[in-house]
C-alpha positions in Angstrom: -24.7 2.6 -2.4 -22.1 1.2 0.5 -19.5 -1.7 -1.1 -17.8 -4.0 1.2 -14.3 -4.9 -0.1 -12.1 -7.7 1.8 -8.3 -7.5 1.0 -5.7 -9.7 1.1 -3.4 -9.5 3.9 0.5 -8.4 2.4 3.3 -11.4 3.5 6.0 -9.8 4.7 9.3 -9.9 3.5 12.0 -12.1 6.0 14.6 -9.6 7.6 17.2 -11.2 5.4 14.8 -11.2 2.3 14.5 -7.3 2.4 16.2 -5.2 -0.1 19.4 -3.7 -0.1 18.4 -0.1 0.5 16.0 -1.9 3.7 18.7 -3.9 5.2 21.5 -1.4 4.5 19.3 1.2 6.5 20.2 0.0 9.9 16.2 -0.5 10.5 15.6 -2.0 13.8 12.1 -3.5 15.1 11.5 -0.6 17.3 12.1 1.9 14.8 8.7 1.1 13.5 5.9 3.7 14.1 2.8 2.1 16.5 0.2 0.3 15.3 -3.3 1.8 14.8 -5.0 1.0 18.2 -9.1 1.8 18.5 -11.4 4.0 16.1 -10.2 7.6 14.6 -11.7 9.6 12.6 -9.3 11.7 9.6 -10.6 14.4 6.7 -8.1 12.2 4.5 -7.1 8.5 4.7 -4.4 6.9 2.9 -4.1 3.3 2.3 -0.4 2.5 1.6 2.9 4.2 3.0 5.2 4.0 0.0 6.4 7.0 -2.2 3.0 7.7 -4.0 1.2 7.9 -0.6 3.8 9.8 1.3 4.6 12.6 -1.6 0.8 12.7 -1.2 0.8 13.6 2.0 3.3 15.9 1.4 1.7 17.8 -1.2 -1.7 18.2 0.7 0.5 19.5 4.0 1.9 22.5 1.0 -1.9 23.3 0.0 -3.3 22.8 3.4 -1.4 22.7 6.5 -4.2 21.9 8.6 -5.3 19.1 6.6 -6.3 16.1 9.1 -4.8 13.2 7.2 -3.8 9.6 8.0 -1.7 6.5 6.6 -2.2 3.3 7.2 0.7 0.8 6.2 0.9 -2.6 5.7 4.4 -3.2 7.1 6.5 -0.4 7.4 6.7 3.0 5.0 9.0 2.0 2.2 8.6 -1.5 2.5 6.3 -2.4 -0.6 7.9 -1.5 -4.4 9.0 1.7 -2.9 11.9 -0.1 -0.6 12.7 -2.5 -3.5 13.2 -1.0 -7.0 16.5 0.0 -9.1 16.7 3.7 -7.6 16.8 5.0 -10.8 15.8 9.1 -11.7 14.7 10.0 -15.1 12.5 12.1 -16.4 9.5 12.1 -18.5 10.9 12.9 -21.6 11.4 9.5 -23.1 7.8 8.3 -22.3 6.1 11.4 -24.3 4.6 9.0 -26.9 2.6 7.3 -23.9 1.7 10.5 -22.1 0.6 11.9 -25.5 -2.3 9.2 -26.4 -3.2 9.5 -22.7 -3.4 13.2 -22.2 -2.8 14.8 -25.8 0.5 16.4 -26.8 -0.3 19.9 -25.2 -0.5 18.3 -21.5 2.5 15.2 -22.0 5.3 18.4 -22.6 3.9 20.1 -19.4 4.4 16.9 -17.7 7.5 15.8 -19.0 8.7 19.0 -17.9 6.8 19.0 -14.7 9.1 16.0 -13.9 12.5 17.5 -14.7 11.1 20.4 -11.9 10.9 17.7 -9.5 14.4 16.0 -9.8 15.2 20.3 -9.2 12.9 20.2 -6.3 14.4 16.7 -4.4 17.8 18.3 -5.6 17.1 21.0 -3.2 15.4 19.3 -0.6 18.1 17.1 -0.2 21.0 20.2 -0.2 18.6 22.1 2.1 18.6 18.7 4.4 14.5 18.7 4.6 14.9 15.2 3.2 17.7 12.7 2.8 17.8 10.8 -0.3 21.5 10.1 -1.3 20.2 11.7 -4.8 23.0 11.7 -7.4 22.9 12.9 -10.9 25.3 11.3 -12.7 23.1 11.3 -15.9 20.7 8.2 -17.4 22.1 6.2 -20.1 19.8 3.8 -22.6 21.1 1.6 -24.7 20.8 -0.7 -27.6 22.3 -4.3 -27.2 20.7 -5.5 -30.4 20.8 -4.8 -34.1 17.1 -4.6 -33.9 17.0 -1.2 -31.5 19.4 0.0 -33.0 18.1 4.1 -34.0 15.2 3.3 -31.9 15.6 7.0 -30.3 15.2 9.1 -33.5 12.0 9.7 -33.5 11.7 10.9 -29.9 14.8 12.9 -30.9 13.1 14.8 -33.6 10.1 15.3 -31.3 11.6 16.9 -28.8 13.8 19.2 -30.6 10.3 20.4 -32.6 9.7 21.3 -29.1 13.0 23.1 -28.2 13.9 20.5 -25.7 17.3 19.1 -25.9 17.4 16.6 -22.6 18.9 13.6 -24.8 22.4 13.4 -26.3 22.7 10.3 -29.4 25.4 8.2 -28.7 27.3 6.1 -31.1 28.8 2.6 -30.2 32.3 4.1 -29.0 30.3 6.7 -26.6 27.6 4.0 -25.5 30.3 1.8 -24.5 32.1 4.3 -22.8 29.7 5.0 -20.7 27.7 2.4 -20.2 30.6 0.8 -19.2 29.7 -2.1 -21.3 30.8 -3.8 -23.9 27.4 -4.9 -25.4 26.2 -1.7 -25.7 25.7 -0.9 -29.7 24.7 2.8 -29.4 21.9 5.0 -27.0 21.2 8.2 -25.6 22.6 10.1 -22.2 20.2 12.4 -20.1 22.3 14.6 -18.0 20.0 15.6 -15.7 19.0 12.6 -14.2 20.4 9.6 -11.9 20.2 7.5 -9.2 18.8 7.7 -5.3 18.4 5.7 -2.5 14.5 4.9 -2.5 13.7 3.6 0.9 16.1 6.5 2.5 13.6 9.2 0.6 10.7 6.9 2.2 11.8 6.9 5.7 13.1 10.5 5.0 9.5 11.6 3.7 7.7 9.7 6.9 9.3 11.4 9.7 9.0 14.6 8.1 5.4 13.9 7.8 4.8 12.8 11.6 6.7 16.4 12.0 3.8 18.1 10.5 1.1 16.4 12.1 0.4 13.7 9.9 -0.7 10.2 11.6 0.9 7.5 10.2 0.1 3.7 11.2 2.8 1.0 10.4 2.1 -2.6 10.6 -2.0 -1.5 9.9 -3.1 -3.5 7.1 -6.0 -2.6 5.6 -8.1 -5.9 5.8 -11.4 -4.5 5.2 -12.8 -1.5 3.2 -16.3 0.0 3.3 -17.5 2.5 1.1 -19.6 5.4 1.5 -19.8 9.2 2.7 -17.6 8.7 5.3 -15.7 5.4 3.8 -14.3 3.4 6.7 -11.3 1.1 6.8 -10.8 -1.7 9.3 -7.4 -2.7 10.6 -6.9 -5.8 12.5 -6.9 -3.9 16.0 -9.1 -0.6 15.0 -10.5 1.6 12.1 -10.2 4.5 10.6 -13.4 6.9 9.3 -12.6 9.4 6.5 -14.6 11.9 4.0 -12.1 11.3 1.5 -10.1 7.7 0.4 -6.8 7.2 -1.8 -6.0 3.8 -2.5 -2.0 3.7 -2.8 -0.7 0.3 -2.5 -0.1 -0.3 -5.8 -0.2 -4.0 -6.7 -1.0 -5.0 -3.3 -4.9 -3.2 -4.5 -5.2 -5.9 -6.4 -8.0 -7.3 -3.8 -10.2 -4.7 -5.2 -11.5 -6.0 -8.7 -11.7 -2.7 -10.6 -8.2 -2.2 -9.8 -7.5 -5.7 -10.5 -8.6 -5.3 -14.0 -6.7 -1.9 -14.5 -3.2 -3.4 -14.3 -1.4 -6.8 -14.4 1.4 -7.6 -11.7 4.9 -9.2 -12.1 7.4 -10.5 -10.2 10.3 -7.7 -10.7 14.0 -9.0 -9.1 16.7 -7.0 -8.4 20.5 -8.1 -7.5 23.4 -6.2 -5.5 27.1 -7.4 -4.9 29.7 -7.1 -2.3 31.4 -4.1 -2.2 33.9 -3.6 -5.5 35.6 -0.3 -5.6 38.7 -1.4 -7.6 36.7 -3.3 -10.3 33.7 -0.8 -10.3 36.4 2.0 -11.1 38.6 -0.1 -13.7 35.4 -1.1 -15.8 34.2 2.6 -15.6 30.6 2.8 -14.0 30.5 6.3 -13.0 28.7 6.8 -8.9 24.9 8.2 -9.5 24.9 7.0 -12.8 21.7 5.4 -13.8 22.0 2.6 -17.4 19.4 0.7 -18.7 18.9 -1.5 -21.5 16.5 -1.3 -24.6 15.4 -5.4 -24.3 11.3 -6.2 -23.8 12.9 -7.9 -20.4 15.0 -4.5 -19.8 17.7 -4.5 -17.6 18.8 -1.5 -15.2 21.8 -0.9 -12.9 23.6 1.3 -10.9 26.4 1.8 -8.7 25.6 2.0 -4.9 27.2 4.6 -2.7 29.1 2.0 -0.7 30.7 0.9 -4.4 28.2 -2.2 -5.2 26.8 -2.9 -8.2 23.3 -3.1 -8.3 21.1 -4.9 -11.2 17.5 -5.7 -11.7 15.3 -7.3 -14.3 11.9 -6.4 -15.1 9.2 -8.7 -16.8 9.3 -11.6 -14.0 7.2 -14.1 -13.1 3.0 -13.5 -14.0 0.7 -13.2 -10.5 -2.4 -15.1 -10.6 -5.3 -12.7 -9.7 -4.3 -10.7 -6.0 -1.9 -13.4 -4.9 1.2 -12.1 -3.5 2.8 -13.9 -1.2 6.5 -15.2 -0.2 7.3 -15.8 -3.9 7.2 -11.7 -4.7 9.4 -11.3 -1.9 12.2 -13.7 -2.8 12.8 -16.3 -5.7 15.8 -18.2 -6.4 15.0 -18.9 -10.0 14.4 -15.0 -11.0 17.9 -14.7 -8.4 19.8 -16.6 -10.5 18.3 -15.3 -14.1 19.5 -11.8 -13.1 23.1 -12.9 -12.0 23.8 -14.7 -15.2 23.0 -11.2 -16.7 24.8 -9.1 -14.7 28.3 -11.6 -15.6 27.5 -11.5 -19.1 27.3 -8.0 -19.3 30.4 -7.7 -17.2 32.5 -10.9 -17.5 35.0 -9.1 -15.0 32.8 -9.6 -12.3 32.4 -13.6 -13.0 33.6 -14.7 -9.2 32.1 -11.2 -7.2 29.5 -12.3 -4.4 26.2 -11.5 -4.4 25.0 -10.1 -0.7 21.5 -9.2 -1.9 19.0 -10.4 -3.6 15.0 -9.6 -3.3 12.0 -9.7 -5.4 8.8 -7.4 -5.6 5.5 -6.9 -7.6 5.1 -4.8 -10.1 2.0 -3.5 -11.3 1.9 -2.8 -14.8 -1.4 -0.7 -17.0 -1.4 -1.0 -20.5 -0.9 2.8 -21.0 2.6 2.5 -18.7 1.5 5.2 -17.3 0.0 5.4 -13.4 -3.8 5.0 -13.7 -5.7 7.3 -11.3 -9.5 7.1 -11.2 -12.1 6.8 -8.8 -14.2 3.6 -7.4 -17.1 2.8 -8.9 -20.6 4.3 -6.9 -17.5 5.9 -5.2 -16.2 9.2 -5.8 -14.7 10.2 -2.5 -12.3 7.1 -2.9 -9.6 7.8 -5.1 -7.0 5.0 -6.7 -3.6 5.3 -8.3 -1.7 2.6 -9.0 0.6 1.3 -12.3 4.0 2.6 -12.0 5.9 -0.1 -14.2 9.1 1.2 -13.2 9.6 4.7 -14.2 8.4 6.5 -10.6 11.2 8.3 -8.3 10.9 11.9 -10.7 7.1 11.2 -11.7 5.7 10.6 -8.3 6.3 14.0 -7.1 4.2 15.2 -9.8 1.4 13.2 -9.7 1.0 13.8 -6.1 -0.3 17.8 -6.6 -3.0 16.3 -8.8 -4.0 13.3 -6.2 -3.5 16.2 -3.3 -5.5 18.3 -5.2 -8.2 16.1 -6.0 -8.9 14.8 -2.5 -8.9 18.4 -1.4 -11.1 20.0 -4.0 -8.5 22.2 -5.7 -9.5 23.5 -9.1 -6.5 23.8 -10.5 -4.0 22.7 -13.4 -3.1 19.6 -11.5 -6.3 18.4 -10.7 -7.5 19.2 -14.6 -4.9 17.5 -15.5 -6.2 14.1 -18.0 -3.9 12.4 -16.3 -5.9 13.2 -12.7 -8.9 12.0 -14.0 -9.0 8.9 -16.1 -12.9 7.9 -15.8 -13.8 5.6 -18.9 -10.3 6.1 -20.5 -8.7 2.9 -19.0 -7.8 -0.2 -20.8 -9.1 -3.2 -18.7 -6.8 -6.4 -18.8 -8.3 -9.6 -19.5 -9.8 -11.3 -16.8 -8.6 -14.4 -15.0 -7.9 -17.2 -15.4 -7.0 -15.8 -19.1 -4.5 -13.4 -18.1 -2.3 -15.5 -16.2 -2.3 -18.5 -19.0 -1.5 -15.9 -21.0 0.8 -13.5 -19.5 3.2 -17.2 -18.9 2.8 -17.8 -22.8 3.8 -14.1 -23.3 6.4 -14.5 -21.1 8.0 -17.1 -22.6 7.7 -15.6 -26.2 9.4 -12.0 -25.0 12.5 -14.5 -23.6 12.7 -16.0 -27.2 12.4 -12.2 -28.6 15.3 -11.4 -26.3 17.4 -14.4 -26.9 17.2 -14.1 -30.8 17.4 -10.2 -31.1 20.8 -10.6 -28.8 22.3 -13.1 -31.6 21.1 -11.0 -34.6 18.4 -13.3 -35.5 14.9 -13.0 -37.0 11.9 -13.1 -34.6 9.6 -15.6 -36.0 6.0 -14.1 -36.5 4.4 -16.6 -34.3 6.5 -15.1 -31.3 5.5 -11.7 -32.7 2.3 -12.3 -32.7 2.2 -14.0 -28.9 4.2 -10.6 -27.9 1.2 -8.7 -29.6 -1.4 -10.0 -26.9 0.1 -8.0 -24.3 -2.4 -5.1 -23.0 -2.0 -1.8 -25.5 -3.4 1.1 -24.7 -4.6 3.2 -28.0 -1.8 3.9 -30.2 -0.1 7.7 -30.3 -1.6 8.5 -33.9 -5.1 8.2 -31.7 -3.8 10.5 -29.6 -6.6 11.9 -26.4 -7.9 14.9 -27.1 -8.8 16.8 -23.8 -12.1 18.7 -23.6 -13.5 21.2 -21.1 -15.1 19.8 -18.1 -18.6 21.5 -17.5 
């Protein structure tokens, strides 16, 4: 049975509202790939042009050169979440705990390992110039900036090393500081092999690559109707697009589509980057390619840029009602000026340093933290994956060969993958109006959470408790355990 979806037309971002990597590019207006004109047919349509779409792409072009597949795109390729986040590269190793309850123990260290391959693979890419990037691996550092995190990382220390994986090195409060760079940094972990990218140069990078081998892409095509069926077709505002098979990869701009609505909740994420500070970046000691986060429910994340900025973002922003993103997610003072009071109390050095850019975006979160990937209901040639929550640039790669290999029938360890598959095994987030109410109460309780941990105070059990509503998916000791499809 046929479903008829309408979906929300994406707003935009302003030329001067764009991100740093965006406007940095040099992007001009005709540097934008034509619109979709008139009907086509395609084995394989894609409904988004950011990272997860594109790797896609890329992955079915390995298993199938002659693979007839197109993209349709909003705006332009790079311009949703993939354009706009930190730029950070880290692997899977500190998320084992959520990949395990999700895909059992067995599958999460193939994963996590699957993910440190990938940072191998764009490290070749890049010095084999197939793709640009500006990939740097300068290490990951997490820290704790609270009494309360403090030896958070011991027991996915212990785990790993049962495993005979070492990717971590503990770090007291001298080497934290040292380099984090930071003063109120108590103590962490440093993973060598990771760092930091330019996103929205692997986007454009990954695009024209594709056109190369034959892939149509559509930029400024936004999907504004959907039809499901054996062929699905897709309407754009000046043609459509017919296809066998469907993946929905527009992450919280899917939203229009109520299964998918109820499979994640969406945030405002903002992000930060100053002039250019060479001298000061160098005298407090942030390292280039060097990605450092924090261990806070609102967790920060920075880097330094190529062109010596600093760049900072903040996750856990504002709550979106329903599907409703609009110039808000794009820019937002208030979030704007949040962030920058963060970035000078974590460096008091850079108190009178000019902020040149400053952008918003949505994030869309599951309750696993882990991409969801299933297929539409009375649907099964129209596949979804959507839920990043922040921790993409080294996983995307890998879950690409299992959406590639699902849309093109492959039987193999990608598409068997629990992760691939995730049919009746998703936590559904309340419905609205509830969710928003509550995500804003939630909010507000995390801020307190933050703002008392930071001074070394108890968190009153009433905040606890309003932290405790936020979507769970089933604790690690109820691990999934994978059976044998028939």
């Amino acid at each position: 049975m046929s479903q008829t979806f309408r979906l929300r037309k994406p707003v935009p971002a302003k030329t001067t509202e764009r991100s740093y990597w965006i406007q940095s590019s040099g992007m001009r207006d005709e540097d934008y790939l034509p619109a979709l004109r008139g009907d086509i047919d395609a084995d394989i349509a894609i409904v988004g042009g950011g990272l997860t779409g594109l790797w896609t792409a890329w992955r079915i072009k390995e298993l199938n050169p002659d693979a007839d597949v197109a993209i349709l795109e909003a705006d332009f390729c790079g311009s949703g979440a993939s354009g706009r986040n930190g730029g950070q590269v880290h692997t899977w190793f500190g998320s084992l705990d959520y990949l395990r309850s999700v895909v059992g123990r067995k599958e999460a260290i193939r994963l996590a390992r699957a993910t440190r391959d990938a940072i191998a693979e764009m490290q070749q890419l890049q010095a084999d110039g197939v793709l640009e990037m500006d990939l740097r691996l300068g290490g990951f550092v997490s820290v704790s900036v609270a009494a309360a995190h403090d030896g958070g990382w011991q027991e996915k220390l212990a785990e790993l090393e049962s495993i005979g994986e070492a990717p971590y090195e503990a770090m007291g409060r001298e080497r934290a500081q040292a380099v984090s760079a930071a003063a109120t940094s108590r103590e962490g972990v440093f993973e060598q092999f990771s760092g930091t990218m330019d996103p929205f140069k692997l986007s454009r990078s990954l695009r024209d690559q594709l056109v190369s081998r034959g892939v149509r892409i559509y930029e400024q095509s936004p999907v504004v109707e959907f039809r499901t069926g054996c062929p699905s077709t897709l309407v754009t505002p000046q043609g459509s697009v017919v296809a066998k098979d469907v993946l929905i990869a527009s992450g919280a701009w899917a939203g229009s589509i109520p299964q998918i609505n109820r499979a994640v909740y969406t945030v405002d994420g903002q992000v930060v980057t100053t002039e250019p500070i060479r001298e000061l970046l160098d005298e407090i000691g942030i390292e280039p390619g060097r990605a450092i986060s924090d261990s806070q429910m609102q967790v920060l994340y920075l880097q330094r840029t190529v062109d010596d900025r600093l760049l900072l973002g903040q996750g856990s922003g504002l709550p979106v009602y329903k599907d409703q993103l609009g110039q808000r997610t794009n820019h937002n003072p208030q979030l704007q000026e949040d962030v920058t009071a963060e970035l000078r109390r974590m460096y008091p050095q850079l108190h009178d340093v000019a902020i040149d850019y400053s952008w918003a975006g949505p994030i869309d979160i599951s309750a696993s933290h882990l991409p969801v990937i299933d297929t539409l209901d009375k649907a099964p040639n129209v596949l979804f994956c959507v839920g990043w929550t922040g921790t993409a640039l080294a996983q995307i790669p890998v879950v690409a060969r299992m959406l590639a290999a699902r849309l093109l029938g492959v039987d193999d360890e990608w598409s068997k993958s629990p992760l691939a598959d995730q049919s009746g095994r998703i936590t559904r987030v309340f419905p609205e109006p509830f969710r928003f109410i509550g995500a804003n109460v939630v909010r507000k309780a995390v801020q307190r959470r933050v703002v008392r941990e930071r001074a070394g105070q108890r968190v009153a059990w009433p905040t606890r408790a309003l932290i405790s509503l936020m979507p769970r998916y089933r604790e690690p000791a109820q691990e999934y355990v994978p059976t044998e499809r028939p």
